[in-house]
C-alpha positions in Angstrom: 64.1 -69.1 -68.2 64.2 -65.5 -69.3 60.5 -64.9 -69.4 60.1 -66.8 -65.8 63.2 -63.8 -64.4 61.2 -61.0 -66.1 57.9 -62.5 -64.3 59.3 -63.0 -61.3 60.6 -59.0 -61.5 57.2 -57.7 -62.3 56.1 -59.9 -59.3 58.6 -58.1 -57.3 57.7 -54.8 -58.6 53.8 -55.1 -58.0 54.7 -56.6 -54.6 56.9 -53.2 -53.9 54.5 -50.9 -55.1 51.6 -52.9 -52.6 53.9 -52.2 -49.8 55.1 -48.5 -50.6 50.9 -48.2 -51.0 50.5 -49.6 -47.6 53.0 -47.5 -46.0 52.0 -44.1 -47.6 48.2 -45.2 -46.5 50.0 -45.8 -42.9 51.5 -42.8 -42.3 49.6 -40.3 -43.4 48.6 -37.5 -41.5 46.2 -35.4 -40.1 47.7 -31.3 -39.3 45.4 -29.0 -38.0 45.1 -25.5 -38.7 43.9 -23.0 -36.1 41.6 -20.4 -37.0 43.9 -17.6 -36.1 46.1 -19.0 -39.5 45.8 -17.3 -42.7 48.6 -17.9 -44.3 49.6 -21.6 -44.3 52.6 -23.3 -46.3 52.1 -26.8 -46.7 55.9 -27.5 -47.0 56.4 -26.1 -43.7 53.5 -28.2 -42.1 55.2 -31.4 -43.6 52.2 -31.9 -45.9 53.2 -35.7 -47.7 50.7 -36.6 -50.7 47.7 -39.2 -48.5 47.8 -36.4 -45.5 44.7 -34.3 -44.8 44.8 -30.7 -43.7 41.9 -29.7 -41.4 40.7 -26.4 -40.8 39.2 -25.3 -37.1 35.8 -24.3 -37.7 35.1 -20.4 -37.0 35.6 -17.2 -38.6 38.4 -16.1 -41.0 39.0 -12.8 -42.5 41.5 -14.7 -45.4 42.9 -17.4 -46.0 45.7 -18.7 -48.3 47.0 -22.1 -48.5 50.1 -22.7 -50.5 52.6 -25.4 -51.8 50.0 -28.5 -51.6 51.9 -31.7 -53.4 49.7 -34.5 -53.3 50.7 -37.2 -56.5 48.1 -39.1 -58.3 47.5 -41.6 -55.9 47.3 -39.7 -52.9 45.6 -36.9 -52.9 45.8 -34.3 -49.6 42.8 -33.5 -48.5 41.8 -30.0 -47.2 38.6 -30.2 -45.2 36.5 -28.2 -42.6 37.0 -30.3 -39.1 33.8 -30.7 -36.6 31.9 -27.6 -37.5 32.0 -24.8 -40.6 34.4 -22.7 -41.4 33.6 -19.1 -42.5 35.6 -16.9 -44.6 34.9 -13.3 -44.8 35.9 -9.5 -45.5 34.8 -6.5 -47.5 37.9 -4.6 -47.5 40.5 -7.2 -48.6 41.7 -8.4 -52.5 41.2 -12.1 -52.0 39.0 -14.5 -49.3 40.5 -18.1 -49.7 43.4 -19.0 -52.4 44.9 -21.7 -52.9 48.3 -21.2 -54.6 51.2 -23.1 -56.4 49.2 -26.6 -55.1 48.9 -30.1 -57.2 46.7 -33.1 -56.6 44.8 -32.2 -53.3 40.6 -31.9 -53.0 39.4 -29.2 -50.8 35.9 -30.0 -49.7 33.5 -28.8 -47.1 31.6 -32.5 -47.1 34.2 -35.4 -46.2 31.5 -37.8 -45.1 27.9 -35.6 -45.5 27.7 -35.3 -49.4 25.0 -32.3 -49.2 26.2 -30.1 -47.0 28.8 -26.9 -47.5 31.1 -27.0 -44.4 33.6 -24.5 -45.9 31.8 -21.5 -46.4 33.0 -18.1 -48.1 30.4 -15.3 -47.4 31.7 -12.2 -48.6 34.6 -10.1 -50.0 36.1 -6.7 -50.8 35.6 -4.6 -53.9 37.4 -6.9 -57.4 37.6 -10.2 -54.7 36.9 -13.5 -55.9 35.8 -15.6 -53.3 38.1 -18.5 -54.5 41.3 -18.4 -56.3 42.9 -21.0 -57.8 46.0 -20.5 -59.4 50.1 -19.6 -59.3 50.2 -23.0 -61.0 48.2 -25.0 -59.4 46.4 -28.1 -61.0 44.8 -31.4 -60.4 42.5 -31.1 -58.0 38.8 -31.1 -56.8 36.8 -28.7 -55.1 33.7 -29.7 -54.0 30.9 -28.6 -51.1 31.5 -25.1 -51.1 29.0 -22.0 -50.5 30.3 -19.1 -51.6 28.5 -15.8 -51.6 28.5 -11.9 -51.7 32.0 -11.6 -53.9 33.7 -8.6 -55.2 34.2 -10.5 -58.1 33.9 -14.1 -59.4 32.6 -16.7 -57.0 35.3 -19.7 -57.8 38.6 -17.7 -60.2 40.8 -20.7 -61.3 43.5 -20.4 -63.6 46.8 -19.3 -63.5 48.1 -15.5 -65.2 50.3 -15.5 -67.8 54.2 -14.2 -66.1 56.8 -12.5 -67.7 59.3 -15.7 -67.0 56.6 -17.6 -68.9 56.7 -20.2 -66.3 52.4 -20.3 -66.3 52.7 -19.9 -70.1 51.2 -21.8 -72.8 54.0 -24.2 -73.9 55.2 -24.1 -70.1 52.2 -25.0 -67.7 49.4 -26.9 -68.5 46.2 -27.3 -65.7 44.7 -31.1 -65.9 42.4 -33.3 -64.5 40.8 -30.5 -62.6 36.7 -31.3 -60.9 34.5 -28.4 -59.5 31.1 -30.0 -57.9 28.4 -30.0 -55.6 29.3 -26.0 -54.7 27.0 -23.3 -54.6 27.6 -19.9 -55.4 25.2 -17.1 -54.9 25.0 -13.3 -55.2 28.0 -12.9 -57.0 29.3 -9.5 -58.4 31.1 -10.8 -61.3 31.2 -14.5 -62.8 29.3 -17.4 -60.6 32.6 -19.2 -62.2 35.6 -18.0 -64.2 37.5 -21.1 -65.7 40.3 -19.9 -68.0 41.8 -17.2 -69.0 39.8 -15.0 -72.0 42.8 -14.1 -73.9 43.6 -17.7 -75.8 44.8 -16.1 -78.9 47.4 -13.7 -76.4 47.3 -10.5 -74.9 50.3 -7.9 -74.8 51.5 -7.3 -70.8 54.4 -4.8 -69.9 57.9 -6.8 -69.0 60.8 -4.8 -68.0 58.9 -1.7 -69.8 58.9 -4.1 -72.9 55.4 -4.7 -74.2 55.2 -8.6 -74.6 52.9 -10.6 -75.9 52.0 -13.7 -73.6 49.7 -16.7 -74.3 48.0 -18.2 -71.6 48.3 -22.0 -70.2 45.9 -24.8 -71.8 43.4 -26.8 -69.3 42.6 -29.8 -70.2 39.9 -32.9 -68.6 37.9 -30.0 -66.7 34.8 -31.2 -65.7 32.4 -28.9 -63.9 28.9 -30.6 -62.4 26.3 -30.6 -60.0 26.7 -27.0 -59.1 23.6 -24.6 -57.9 24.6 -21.4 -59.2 21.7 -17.9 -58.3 22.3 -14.2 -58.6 25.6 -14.1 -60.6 26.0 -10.8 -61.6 28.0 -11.7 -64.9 28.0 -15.3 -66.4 26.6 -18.0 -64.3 29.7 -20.5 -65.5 32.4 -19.2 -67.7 35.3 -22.0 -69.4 38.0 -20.3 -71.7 41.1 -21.8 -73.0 39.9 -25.7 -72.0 41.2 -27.3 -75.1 40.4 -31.3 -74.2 38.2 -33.2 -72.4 35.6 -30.4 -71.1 32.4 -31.1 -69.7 29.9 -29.0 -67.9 26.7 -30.9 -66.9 24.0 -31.2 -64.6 24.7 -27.7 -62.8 21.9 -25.6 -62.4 21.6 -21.7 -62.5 19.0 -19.3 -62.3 18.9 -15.8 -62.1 22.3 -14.7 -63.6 23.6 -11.8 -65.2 21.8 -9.7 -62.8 24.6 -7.1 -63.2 23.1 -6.3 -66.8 26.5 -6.4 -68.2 27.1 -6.5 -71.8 28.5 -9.4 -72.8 28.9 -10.7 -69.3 26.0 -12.0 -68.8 25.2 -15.6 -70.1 24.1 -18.9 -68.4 27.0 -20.7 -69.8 29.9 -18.9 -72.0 32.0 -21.0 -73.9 35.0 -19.0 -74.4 37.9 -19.1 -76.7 40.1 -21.9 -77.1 37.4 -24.3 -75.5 35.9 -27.8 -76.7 33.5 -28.7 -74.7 30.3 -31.4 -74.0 27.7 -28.8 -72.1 24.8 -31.1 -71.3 21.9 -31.7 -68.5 22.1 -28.2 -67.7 18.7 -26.1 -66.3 19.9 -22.6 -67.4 16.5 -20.1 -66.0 15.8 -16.4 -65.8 18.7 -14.7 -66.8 19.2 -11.4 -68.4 21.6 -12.9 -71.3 21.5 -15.6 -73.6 21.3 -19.3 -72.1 24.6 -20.8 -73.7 27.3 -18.8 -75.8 29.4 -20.7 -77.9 32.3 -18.7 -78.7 34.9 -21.7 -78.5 36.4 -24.5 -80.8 33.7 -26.3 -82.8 33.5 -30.2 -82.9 31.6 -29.2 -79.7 28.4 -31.1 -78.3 25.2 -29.0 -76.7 22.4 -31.3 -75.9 19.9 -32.1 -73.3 20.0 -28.6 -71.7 17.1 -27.0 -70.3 16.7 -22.9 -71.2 14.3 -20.8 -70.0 13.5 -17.6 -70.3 16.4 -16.7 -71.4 17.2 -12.1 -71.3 12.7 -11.9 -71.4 13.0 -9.4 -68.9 15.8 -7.4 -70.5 15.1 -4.2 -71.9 11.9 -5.6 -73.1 10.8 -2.6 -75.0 14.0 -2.6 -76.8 14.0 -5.6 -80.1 17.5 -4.6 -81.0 18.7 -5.8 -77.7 18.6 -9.5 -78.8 18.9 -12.3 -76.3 18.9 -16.0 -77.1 18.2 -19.6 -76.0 21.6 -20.8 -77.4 24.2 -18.9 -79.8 26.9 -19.7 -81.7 29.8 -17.5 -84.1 33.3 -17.1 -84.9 35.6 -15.7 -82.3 37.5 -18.8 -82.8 36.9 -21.6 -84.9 39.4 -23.7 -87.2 38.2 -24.7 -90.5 37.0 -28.7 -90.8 35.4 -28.7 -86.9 31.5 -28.8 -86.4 29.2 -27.8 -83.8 26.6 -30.3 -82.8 23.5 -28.9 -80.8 20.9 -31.4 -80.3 17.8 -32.5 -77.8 17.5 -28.9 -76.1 14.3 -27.8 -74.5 14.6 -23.6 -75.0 11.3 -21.8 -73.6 10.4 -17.7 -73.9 14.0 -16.2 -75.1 13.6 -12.9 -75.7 14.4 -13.1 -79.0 15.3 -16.4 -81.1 15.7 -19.7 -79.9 18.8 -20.3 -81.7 21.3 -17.6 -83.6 23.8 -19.4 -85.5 26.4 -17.4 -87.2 29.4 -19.6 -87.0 30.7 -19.6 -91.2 34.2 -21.2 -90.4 32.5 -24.6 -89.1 30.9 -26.8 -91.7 29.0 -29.9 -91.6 27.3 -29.1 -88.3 23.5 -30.2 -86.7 20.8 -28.5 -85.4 19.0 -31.3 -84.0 15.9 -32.4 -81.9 15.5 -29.3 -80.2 12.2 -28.2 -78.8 12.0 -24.3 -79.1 8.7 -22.6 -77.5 7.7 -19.0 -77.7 10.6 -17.2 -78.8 10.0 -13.5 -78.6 11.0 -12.7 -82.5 7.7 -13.2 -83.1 6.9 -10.3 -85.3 10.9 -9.6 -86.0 11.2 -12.0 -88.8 10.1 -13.0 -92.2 9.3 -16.3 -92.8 8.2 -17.1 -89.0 10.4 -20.1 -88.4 14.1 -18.2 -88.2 12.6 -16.9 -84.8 13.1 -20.5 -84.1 16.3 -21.2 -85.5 17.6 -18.5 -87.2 20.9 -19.8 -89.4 23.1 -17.0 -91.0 23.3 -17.2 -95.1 26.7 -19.0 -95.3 26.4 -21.2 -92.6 27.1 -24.7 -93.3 24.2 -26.0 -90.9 21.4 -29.3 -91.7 18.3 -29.3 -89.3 17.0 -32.2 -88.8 13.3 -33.0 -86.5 13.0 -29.5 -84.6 10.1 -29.0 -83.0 8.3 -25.7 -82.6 5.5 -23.9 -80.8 4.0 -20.7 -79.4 2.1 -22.2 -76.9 2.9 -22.2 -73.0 1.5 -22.0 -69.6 2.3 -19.2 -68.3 1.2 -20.7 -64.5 4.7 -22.9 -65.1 7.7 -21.7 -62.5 10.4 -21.2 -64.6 12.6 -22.7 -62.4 10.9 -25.9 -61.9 11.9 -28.9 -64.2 9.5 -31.2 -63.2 6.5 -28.5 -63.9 8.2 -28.5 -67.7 8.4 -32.5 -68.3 4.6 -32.8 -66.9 3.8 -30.0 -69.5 6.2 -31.3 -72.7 4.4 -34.8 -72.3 1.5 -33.8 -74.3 3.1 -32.4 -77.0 4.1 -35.0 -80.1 7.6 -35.4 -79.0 8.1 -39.1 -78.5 10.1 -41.3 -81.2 10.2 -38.3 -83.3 13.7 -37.4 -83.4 16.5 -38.7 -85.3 19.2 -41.2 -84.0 21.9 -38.9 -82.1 23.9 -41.7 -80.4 26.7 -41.3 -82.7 27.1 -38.2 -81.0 27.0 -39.5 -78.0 24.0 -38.5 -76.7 22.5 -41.4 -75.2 20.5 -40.4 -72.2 18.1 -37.3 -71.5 17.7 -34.7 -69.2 16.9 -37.2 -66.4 19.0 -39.9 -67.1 16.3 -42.1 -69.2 17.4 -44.2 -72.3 17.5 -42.4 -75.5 17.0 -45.3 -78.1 17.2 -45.2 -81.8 13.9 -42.9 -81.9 14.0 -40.5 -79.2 12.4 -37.6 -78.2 12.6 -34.6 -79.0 13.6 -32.1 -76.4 15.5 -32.4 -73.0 13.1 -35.2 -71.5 12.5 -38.3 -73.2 8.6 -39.3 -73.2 9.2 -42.9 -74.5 7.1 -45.7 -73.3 9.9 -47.2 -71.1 10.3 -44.1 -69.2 7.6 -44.2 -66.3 7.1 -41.4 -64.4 5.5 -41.0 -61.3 4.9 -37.2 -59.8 2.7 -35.3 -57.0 2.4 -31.9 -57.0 1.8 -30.3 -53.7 1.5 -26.7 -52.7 5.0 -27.0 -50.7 6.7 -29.1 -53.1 6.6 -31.3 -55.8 7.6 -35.1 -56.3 9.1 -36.9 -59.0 10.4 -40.3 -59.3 11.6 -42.3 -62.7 11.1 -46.0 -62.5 13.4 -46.0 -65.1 16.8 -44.9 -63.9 15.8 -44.6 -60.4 16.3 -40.7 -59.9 14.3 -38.9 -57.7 13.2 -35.0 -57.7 12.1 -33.2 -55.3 11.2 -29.5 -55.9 10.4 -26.6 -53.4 7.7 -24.2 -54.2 7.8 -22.3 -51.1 10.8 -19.9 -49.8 11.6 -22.1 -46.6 14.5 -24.4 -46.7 14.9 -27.9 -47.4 16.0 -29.5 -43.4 16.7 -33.0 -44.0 15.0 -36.4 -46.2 14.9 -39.5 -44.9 13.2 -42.8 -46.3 11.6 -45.8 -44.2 10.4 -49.2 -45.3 7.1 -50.1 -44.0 7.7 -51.2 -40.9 9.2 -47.8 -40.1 13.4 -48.6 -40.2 15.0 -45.6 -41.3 17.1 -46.7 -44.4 18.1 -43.7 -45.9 18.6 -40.0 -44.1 20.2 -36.7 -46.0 20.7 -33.5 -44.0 20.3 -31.0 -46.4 20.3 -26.7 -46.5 19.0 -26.6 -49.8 16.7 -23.6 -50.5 14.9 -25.1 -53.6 15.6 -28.6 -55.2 17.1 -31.8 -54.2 18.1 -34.9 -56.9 19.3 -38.3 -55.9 19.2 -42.2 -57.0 17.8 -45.0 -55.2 19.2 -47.1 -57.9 21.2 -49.9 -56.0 20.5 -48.2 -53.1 17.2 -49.6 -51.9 16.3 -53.1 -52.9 12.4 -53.7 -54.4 9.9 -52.9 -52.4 7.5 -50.2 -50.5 9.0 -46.9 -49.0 8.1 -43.6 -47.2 10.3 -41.2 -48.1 9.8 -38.0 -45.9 11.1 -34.0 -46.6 11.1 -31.8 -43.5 11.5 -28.2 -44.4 11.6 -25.4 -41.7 7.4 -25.5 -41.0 6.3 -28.8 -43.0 6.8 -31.9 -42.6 5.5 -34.5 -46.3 5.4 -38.0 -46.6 4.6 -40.3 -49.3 4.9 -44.2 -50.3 6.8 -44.8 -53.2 7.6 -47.9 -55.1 10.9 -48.8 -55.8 10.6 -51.6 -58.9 13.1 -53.8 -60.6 15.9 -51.5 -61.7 
């Protein structure tokens, strides 16, 4: 009798929680926010967690939006409404914040998933063009273009306060997702995740001198994001303790500010532990990825290229790497895990690890061509991998070479995996799944003996590419991914696919000025199709097969 009443409760329960589901999904809201507003209070709007706030398209000089209280379940969404809306000053501190705000997603692509409807093209002097802080958390921000910053393209994290109330032990950011943006022409970082200062920094309360910590972020997960012309760091994380991961984004062209120390692909800062995978990291004046966080970290499947060659190339001591790794904050008994990169024409070595604290960790798999310590060291392979004397470090299967084409864009991926195939790369690395590592690059199967490098080149994973003086093709039978690369300076306009009899089945508008990935996986059933790319004076078409996948 007892269990049928405590049944019959949880019945109840579920059957409440359906209704109060039905309700919230019933009542939620649209409010609408002129473009004359730039300051908006979402408490004052009547902002309940399942409303969406919409922004009139047009032109903004600022605009702040505060006090956002979605819950778990019901996010608010903040979107652009029927047109884009623009954000931009040169004179002012800030161009859009978002402040003291919890489970919403701010996106500039409700129902187009290329396109940047909110758009955030320039800002004063020390101006980020995003801020997200003043303990805000849980959120998503996604379809973005931000551009010509005083500082940082996205800033998100909250400053430590003399109350302590944004404090480590106090505040802690979660579940926090950054895709699909792109930032461009930044002064300062493309991205600046975290505060620096883990370990504390000494700020002046009441005209006491007090030492602060800042708050711990935790399940960050940055992806998909086209990053160019970041004059710092392309993407920095700091103080992301848990559940970090930064994939598939790619950036080119950063650091262009030339500023020490500032000027990395990817920095992993203090207090971070992080997966950093699937990553095309390309002509940069710093090193491709820094790893200056908490070991039992995993770097694999990135793609590094040409990583500081142009800086001060005259100058040796100036060293620049593919991928680096030391001390400023390990913990004894952690390990570091880099495995299955692809690192082409650093200045100097491929890899410079200096990390003593760390032990058992694995240099893996990697594919490391033309480094530019050539000459620098004796014997010839630490311009390769180059492993200080008390590291605690095993290598296992790298692969190196001097040899590359120097017709290859440095920029173009699919250029690199046409060129790696002929190297002796397939089932020649050791198992890594243990790790984790399970797919490459592209998405393709790993298996017990995988590749070495980014890409895998095993038999299963067909490949089928044209190369065309406006653009080049790729498609993987495998996993279904297609690439499609510019090689000309016009834009991307839209990509549509037809089946034979000419039905439109798939279209994508796009303002993409060099490379476009999708999946036809489940989306297409077997069969022939024309997929076509209109850019600004071309039009190309080509069949393509789609198989059993």
């Amino acid at each position: 009798m007892l269990d049928f009443i405590t049944n019959r409760n949880k019945l109840l329960i579920i059957c409440m929680l359906i209704i109060s589901c039905s309700m919230d999904f019933a009542t939620a809201k649209s409010h609408f926010v002129g473009v004359v507003s730039t300051n908006v209070d979402a408490n004052l709007l009547g902002v309940m967690p399942g409303d969406t706030i919409v922004l009139e398209p047009g032109k903004r000089r600022i605009l702040r939006i505060s006090n956002v209280k979605g819950d778990s379940l019901n996010y608010v969404i903040i979107r652009n409404g029927n047109g884009t809306v623009y954000v931009e000053n040169d004179d002012l501190h800030y161009g859009f914040v978002m402040s003291n705000s919890r489970f919403f997603r701010l996106t500039g692509s409700v129902n187009n998933e290329s396109s940047y409807g909110i758009k955030i093209l320039k800002t004063g002097a020390g101006a980020s063009g995003l801020g997200v802080g003043e303990l805000s958390s849980n959120y998503e921000i996604d379809h973005i273009e931000i551009a010509n910053t005083g500082f940082a393209g996205i800033f998100a994290f909250s400053q430590p306060t003399c109350d302590l109330t944004a404090n480590k032990g106090f505040f802690e950011q979660r579940n926090c997702i950054i895709r699909n943006n792109y930032i461009h022409d930044t002064y300062g970082e493309g991205m600046y995740l975290g505060h620096s200062f883990y370990t504390g920094y000494t700020i002046n309360c009441n005209g006491v001198d007090t030492k602060v910590y800042p708050h711990e972020i935790k399940n960050l997960k940055v992806y998909d994001n086209l990053l160019v012309n970041t004059g710092y760091d392309g993407i920095q994380v700091c103080s992301a303790v848990e559940g970090t991961e930064v994939y598939n984004n790619r950036i080119l062209n950063y650091g262009t500010g030339n500023e020490a120390m500032q000027h990395s692909g990817i920095q992993i800062g203090a207090g971070t532990k992080i997966r950093c995978y699937n990553n095309q990291i390309c002509n940069g004046s710093g090193t491709g990825i820094i790893m200056m966080g908490l070991a039992d970290s995993y770097i694999y499947n990135n793609l590094i290229i040409s990583a500081g060659r142009n800086f001060f190339v005259n100058d040796a001591t100036l060293r620049i790497y593919g991928i680096f790794v030391d001390d400023r904050l390990t913990y004894p008994n952690t390990s570091h895990y880099i495995v299955n990169n692809t690192i082409v024409s650093p200045k100097s070595d491929g890899i410079r690890f200096i990390s003593t604290i760390s032990t058992n960790n694995l240099i893996a798999n990697n594919l490391i061509i033309n480094p530019g310590s050539n000459y620098v060291y004796e014997p010839a392979n630490t311009k390769y991998i180059n492993i200080a004397t008390k590291s605690d470090v095993r290598t296992e299967n790298n692969y190196f070479s001097n040899f590359i084409d120097p017709q290859i864009m440095a920029d173009s991926m699919i250029q690199f995996f046409e060129f790696f195939k002929n190297f002796p790369l397939s089932g020649k690395g050791i198992d890594v799944s243990n790790y984790g590592v399970l797919n490459d690059f592209m998405g393709a199967n790993r298996g017990l003996l995988p590749s070495i490098g980014a890409f895998e080149y095993s038999s299963s994973n067909v490949v089928f590419n044209v190369s065309k003086p406006e653009l080049n093709f790729l498609q993987n039978y495998e996993t279904g991914l297609i690439m499609i690369e510019n090689n000309k300076e016009d834009l991307f306009r839209a990509i549509s696919i037809s089946d034979i009899s000419g039905k439109v089945v798939y279209r994508v508008q796009l303002n993409e000025p060099r490379f476009f990935m999708f999946n036809i996986k489940g989306l297409l059933p077997k069969g022939i199709y024309i997929i076509t790319v209109e850019k600004m004076q071309v039009v190309f078409s080509k069949k393509f097969l789609v198989s059993n996948l």
